[in-house]
C-alpha positions, -999 to +999 in steps of 0.1 A: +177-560+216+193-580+189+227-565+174+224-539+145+258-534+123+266-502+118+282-482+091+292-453+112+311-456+149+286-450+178+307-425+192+306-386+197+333-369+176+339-330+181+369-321+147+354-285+149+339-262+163+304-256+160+289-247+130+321-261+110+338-237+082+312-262+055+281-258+075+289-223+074+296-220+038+257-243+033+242-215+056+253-185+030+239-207+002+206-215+024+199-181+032+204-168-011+182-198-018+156-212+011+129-190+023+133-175+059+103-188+074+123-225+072+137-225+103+160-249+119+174-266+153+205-267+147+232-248+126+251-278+115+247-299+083+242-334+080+260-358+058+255-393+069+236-406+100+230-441+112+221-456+143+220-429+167+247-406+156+245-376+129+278-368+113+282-335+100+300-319+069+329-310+086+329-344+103+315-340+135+297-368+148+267-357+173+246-377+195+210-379+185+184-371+207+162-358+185+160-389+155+144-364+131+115-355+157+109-390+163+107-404+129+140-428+128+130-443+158+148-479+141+177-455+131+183-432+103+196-458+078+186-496+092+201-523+070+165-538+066+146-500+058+177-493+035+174-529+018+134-525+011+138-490-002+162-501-027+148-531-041+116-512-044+128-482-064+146-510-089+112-524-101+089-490-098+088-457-077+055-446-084+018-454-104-009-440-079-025-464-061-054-445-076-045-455-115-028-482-105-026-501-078+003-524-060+001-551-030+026-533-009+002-506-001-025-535+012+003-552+033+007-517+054-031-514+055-030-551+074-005-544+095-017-511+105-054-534+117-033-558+135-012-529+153-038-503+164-057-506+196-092-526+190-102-563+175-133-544+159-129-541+122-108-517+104-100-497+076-067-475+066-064-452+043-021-435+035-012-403+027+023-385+030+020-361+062+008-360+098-016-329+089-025-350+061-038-381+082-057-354+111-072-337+077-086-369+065-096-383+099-112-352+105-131-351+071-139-384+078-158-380+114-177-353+097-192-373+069-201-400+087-215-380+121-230-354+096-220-328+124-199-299+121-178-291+156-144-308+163-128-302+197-091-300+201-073-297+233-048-265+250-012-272+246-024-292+216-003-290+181-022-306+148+002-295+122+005-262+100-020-269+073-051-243+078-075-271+090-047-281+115-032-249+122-069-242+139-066-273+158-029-265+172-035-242+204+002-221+201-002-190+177+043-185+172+057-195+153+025-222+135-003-199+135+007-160+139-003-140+110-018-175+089-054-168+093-087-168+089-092-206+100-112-229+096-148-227+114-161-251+139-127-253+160-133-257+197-107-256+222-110-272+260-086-278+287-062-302+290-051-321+317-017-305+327-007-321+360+022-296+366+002-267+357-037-273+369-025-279+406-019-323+401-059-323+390-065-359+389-077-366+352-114-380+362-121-343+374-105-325+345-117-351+319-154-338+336-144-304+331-137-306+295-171-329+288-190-296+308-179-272+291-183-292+255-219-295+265-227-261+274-205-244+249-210-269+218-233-290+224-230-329+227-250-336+189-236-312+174-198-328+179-182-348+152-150-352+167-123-352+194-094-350+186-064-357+210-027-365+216-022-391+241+009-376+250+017-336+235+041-334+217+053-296+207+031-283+235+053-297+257+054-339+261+022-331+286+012-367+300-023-363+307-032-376+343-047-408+344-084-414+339-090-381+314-080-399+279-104-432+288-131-406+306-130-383+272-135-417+254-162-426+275-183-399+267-175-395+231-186-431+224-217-422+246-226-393+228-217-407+190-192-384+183-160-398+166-126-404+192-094-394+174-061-404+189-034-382+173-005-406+175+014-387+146+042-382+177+035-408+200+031-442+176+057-469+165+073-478+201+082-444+212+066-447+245+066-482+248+038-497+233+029-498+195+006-468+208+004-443+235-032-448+242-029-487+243-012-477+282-048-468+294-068-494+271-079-468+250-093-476+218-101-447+195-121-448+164-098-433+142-058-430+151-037-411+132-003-419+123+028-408+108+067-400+117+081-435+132+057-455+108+083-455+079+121-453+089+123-415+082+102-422+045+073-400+041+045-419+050+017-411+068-019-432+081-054-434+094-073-463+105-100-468+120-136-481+125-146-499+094-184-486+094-167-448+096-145-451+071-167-471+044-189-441+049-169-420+025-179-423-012-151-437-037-128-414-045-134-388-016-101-399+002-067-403-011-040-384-032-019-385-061+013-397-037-007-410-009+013-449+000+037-438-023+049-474-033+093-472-020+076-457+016+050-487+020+082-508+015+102-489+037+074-488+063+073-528+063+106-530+070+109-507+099+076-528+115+095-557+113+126-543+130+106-529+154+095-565+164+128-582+158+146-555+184+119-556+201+120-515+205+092-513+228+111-531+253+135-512+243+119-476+246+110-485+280+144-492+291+158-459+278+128-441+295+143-464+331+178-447+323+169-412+320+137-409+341+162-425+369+188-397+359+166-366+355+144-371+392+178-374+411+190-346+392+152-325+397+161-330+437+192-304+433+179-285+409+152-255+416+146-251+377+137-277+367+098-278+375+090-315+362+106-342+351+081-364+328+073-385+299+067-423+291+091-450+272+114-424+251+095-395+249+109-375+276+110-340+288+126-315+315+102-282+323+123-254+333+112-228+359+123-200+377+132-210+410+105-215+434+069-213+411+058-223+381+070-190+358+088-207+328+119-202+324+125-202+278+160-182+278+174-214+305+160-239+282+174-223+249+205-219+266+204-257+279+202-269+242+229-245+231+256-257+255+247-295+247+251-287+207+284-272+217+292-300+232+280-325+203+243-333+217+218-325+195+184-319+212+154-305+209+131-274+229+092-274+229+062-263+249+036-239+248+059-215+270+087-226+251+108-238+283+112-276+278+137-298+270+123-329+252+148-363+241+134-383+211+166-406+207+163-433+179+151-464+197+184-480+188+208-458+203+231-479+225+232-474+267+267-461+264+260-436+239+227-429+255+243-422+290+274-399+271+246-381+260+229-380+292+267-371+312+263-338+285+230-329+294+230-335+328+267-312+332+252-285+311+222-277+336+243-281+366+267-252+349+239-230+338+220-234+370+250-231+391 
């Protein structure tokens, strides 16, 4: 990886305990101001970031694991993103590409057909959010399949709009309470190699495609709609065979293949996407978080023929490529060729994965040990089955906060540990990080 300077030292500092007397004084004025039902990882407050460091209020300086759930995978303030931001807001922020448009928001669309999966023509369409792009996608398949039912996947999380709160499988905290949802939401099972007793991923793909047929209905099926790897249902790598089976049938049967790589896109696990690994090419792919250096800037491309379907005017929105994001989204492309962060995300998946199976062989708790490039994740059990252990894993990510690590907890049983570190983090800092996590489950599995 070629050399990034950076503002801040790529070191963990610990001044205070933590929360720090300022991130305590923030929390007063967040809880008089900022609705409960914002919740947050961490009780700390950030000031400055770069690279992969966060420093805090009361100047703490924490490791990153988490780079903003995966979004400043080229680190939070890149010379290049920081640069194209900047001389973008100078000449104009904002005119709708609707009213009128600007060439930066083309340039995305082109390098968005030259990155995903496929040599078939394409089209893109930006937006602002992850459950934007799956809303759109989905709206899309619908038009141009002129069928109604989509099918999501268990373990499966969409976002926390109502279209894609249906679509996400766990009810607490994203869907308790929120409903009715929308119609025409089917859920199948997903291939969960820990949990469905190693099923290898031809048999469960065939599973799923049964129970879609006698439950749904093959023509009446606009759309899958998948993660290649979950992401808050717990960093669940399918087994090999079910994503390219599922693809199989849905390209068989004319109903639309969505790849949600809203998580899983931009290098994270190694490849510009997660279901390039099995030659997967979906129709449409979805895309957000890592696509813009922490800007909000979200994507769908896909099939030309699908999405020249849609009449003029029936996608978009009034920020939607939102000019100073399209910039910063060029920018981080480009580092992420010139660090070459794929490479890059597969070495810090070496380091860990190397770390975390030598560490599984002492540990009872810990159940699995999986993920691909750097998207990686520890499932805690209780000792001896497959009963999740949640109060170990909040516990887990406590200690290493303490202790100036910042990570993060998902999964459908809420017992997993997942590390997102910005591609960029340095092999020192990775490994400090790494020493912390490591020490912390030896002393609470001790």
């Amino acid at each position: 990886m070629t050399e990034i300077s950076y503002r801040i030292p790529q070191q963990r500092v610990l001044r205070t305990a933590l929360p720090g007397p300022r991130s305590q004084e923030l929390a007063v004025r967040r809880k008089a101001a900022v609705a409960a039902g914002v919740g947050s990882t961490a009780p700390v407050y950030t000031a400055d970031a770069d690279g992969g460091v966060i420093v805090d209020v009361d100047g703490n300086a924490l490791i990153d694991l988490a780079a903003g759930i995966a979004v400043t995978s080229v680190g939070a303030s890149h010379p290049k993103v920081i640069a194209a931001i900047k001389d973008q807001a100078e000449r104009f922020t904002h005119t709708c590409f609707m009213v009128a448009p600007y060439e930066g928001y083309i340039e995305v669309a082109e390098q968005l057909a030259a990155l995903t999966p496929g040599d078939h023509e394409k089209r893109s369409v930006l937006f602002n959010s992850g459950a934007e792009a799956v809303e759109n996608a989905i709206k899309v398949a619908r038009l141009a399949t002129g069928r109604p039912a989509v099918v999501a996947f268990d373990h499966a999380y969409h976002g926390r709009t109502n279209l894609t709160m249906a679509l996400t499988a766990k009810s607490m905290p994203y869907k308790q309470n929120f409903g009715p949802f929308a119609p025409e939401v089917y859920r199948m099972p997903m291939s969960y190699p820990f949990r469905d007793g190693g099923q290898d991923g031809a048999s469960a793909a065939r599973e799923a495609i049964t129970r879609i047929e006698k439950q749904i209905g093959a023509t009446s099926v606009a759309a899958i709609i998948i993660e290649p790897i979950q992401g808050e249902g717990g960093f669940i790598v399918p087994a090999p065979g079910f994503l390219p089976a599922l693809a199989d049938w849905a390209r068989a049967n004319g109903v639309v293949f969505i790849a949600d790589e809203v998580q899983t896109g931009f290098a994270r696990t190694g490849d510009w996407f997660a279901c390039a690994h099995e030659g997967v090419v979906p129709d449409i792919i979805t895309m957000a978080k890592g696509i813009a250096g922490g800007m909000p800037l979200s994507a769908i491309t896909g099939r030309a023929d699908l999405l020249d379907a849609v009449h003029p005017g029936g996608l978009g929105g009034t920020y939607g490529g939102n000019p100073v994001a399209c910039a910063a989204a060029l920018a981080a492309i480009d580092a992420i060729r010139e660090h070459d962060l794929n490479a890059r995300a597969r070495r810090i998946g070496e380091i860990a994965l190397t770390r975390f199976r030598a560490l599984a062989q002492q540990v009872p708790a810990i159940g699995e040990v999986r993920g691909r490039g750097a998207m990686l994740a520890l499932e805690f059990v209780r000792p001896g089955g497959t009963e999740p252990d949640a109060a170990l894993t909040a516990a887990i990510a406590a200690r290493c906060l303490e202790q100036g690590v910042l990570t993060l907890t998902c999964g459908t049983f809420g017992n997993v540990i997942r590390l997102l570190p910005p591609l960029v983090i340095g092999e020192d800092l990775l490994n400090e990080a790494l020493d912390v996590l490591c020490t912390a489950i030896g002393d609470l599995t001790a």
